[in-house]
Each structure stands twice: as structure tokens, then as C-alpha cells.
TITI-82351 format. One line per 8 residues: number of its first residue (from 1); their letters; for each residue z, x, y of C-alpha. Coordinates in steps of 0.001 Angstrom, whole numbers. Layout:
BEGIN
NUM = A = Z:X:Y | ... $
! end
This chain:
BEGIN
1 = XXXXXXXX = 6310:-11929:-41665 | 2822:-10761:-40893 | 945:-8532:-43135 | -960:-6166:-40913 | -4255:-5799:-40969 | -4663:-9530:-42445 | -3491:-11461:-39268 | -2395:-14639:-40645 $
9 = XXXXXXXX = 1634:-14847:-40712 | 4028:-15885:-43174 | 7212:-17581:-44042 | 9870:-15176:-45566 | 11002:-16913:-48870 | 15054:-17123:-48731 | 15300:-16588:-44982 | 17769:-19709:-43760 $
17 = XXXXXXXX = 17937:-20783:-40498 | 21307:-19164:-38916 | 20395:-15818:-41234 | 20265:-12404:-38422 | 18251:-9240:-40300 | 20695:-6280:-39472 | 18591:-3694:-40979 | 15464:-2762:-43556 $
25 = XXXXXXXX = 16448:-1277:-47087 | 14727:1934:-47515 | 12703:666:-50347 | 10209:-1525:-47970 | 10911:-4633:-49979 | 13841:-5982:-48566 | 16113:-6214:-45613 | 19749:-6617:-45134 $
33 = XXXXXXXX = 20167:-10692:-43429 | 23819:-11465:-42170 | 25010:-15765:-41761 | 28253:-16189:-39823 | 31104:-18498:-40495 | 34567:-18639:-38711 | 35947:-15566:-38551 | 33997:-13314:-41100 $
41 = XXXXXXXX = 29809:-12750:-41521 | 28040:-12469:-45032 | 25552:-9992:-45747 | 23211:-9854:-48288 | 19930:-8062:-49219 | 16877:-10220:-49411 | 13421:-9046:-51472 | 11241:-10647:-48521 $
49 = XXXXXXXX = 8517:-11267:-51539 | 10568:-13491:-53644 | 13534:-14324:-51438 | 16113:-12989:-54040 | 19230:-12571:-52029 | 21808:-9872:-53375 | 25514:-10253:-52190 | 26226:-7201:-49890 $
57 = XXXXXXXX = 29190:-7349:-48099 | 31388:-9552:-46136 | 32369:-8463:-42502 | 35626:-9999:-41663 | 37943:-9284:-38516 | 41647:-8637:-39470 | 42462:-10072:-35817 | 40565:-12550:-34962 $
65 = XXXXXXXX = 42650:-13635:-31792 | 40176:-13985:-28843 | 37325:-13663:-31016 | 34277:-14669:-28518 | 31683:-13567:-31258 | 30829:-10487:-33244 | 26563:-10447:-32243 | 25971:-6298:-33364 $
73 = XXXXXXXX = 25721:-5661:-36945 | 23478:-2813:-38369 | 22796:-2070:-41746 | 21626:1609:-43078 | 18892:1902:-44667 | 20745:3348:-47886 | 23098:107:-47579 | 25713:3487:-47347 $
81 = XXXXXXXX = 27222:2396:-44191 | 27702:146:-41698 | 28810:-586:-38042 | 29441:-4239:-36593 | 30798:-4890:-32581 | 33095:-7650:-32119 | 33401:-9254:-28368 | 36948:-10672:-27408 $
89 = XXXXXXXX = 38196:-12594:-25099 | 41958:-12295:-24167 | 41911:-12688:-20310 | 43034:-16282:-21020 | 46525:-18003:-21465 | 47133:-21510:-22198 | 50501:-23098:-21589 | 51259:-26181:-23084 $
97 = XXXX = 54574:-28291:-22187 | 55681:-31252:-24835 | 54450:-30932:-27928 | 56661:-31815:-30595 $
! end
């Protein structure tokens, strides 16, 4: 973060490494930060002053076959709504003989 007009740049308290911002909250004090696992992404809302994080929602994929990775999420600024684009892969089929 870097306050303008001060020029020196800051840490944002409660920001982890793997966290994505998908959007600002209309208020000015906080943004909407998604971390992936698996299949699904959490979001939460996190006051970039005191790094305060607020469960949101979690963005899960009822089919997750050929899931390559779901990179688009966006937030609104109301936290009213949502849109997320998942990429998928099914161009490829595996055959395996044997297994028992």
C-alpha cells in the first residue's frame, strides 16, 4: 500500500502470501482478498488498516472435472454480487490397462 502524497510504501497488515484482492469495498477501508485451495477459493474482506479479515464467501465448483484453474474473481463493491471464470481442460483422456 502506498499512501499518496507521502511516498513511502507499506505492508498491508493480514495480506498472506497466496491472498488475490478481487475487488475494493465501497467504504475505502477494505478490500475483498480471495486464497485458493483444491477445488473451492475463500473470500474474505480485509480492513487494510488493521488486517481484520471478515469471512465472505466460499467459491466452490460443483464439477470440478478438468478444472485447469479458476484465475477471474471480482467482487462488487456492495459485496452484493459476484462473478468468478473457471478454465477447464477436457481435451484429454487417459487410458489405463491393469489396475486392480
Amino acid at each position: 500500500m502506498a499512501p499518496v502524497g507521502e511516498g513511502r510504501i507499506a505492508t498491508i497488515p493480514g495480506f498472506n502470501a497466496g491472498d488475490s484482492i478481487v475487488g475494493w469495498a465501497g467504504n475505502g477501508r477494505e478490500h475483498f482478498v480471495i486464497s485458493w485451495s483444491v477445488n473451492s477459493g475463500r473470500v474474505d474482506s480485509l480492513d487494510v488498516r488493521t488486517g481484520r479479515r471478515i469471512p465472505f464467501r466460499t467459491i466452490g465448483l460443483s464439477d470440478p472435472a478438468g478444472l485447469a484453474g479458476a484465475t477471474r474473481v471480482h467482487v462488487s463493491p456492495d459485496g452484493g454480487a459476484y462473478v468468478y471464470s473457471a478454465i477447464r481442460d477436457l481435451n484429454t483422456l487417459i487410458v489405463v490397462d491393469g489396475l486392480k
